[in-house]
N, C-alpha and C positions, 0 to 999 in steps of 0.2 A: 504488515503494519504492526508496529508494537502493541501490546497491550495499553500502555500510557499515550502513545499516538490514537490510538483509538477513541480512548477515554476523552480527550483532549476535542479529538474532532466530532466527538458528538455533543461533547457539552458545548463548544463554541460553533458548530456546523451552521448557525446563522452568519455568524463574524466571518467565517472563513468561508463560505459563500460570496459575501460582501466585499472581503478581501481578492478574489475570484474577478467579482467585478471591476474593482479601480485599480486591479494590477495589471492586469491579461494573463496571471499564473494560474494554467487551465488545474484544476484537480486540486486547489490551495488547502493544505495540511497543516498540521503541526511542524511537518517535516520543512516549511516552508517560512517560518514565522522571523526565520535572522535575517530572510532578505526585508522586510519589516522592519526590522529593529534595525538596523543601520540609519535609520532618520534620528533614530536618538541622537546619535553624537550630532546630527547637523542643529539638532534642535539644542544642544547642551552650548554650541558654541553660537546663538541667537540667530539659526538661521531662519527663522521661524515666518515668515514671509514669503519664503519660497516653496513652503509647503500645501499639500492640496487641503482645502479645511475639512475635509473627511478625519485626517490624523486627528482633527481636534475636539471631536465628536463625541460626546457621551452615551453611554447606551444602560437605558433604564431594567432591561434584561440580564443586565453583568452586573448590578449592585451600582450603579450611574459612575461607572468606571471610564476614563476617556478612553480611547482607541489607542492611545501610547502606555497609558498605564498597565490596558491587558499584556499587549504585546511584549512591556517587559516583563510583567510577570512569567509568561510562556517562556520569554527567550530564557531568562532565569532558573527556571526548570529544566529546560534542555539544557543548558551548558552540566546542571549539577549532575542528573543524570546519566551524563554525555561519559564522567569522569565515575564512572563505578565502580573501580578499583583503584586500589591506589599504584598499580602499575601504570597502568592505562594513563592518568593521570600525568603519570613520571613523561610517561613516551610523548603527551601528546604536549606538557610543559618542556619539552627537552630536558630534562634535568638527567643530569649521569650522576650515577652511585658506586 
């Protein structure tokens, strides 16, 4: 586990416990937070009805941040991180030089 994976799962190790719970993703990490984030887009395009009201949940231990909010932030993190170089970056944008 990364150093930042680490960090991540121990400051969130309740959420992602919880998350553990209403996924069935046994061992839920950092590593795990974009199958998560995919309800964003259902949420961007009003699907918002067909989601479990957990998503909608605020948690008074994370600064009363909803349960979507963390998760983007996470996934936001990992994407930037994801791109550490700007090769990498290139390889994983396709872009040819």
């Amino acid at each position: 586990m990364s150093e930042q994976a680490a960090k991540y799962s121990a400051q969130y190790g309740k959420l992602f416990k919880f998350f553990e719970e209403k996924t069935g993703i046994s061992n839920f990490s950092f590593y795990h937070i974009d199958k998560i984030h995919e309800i964003h887009t259902e949420l961007i395009h009003n699907m918002t009805e067909e989601q479990p009201e957990w998503i909608f949940e605020t948690w008074p231990e994370y600064g009363n941040r909803s349960t979507m909010e963390i998760v983007k932030e996470l996934y936001r993190i990992q994407m930037i991180t994801g791109y550490n170089s700007p090769q990498k970056s290139k390889v994983e944008m396709q872009v040819l030089t």
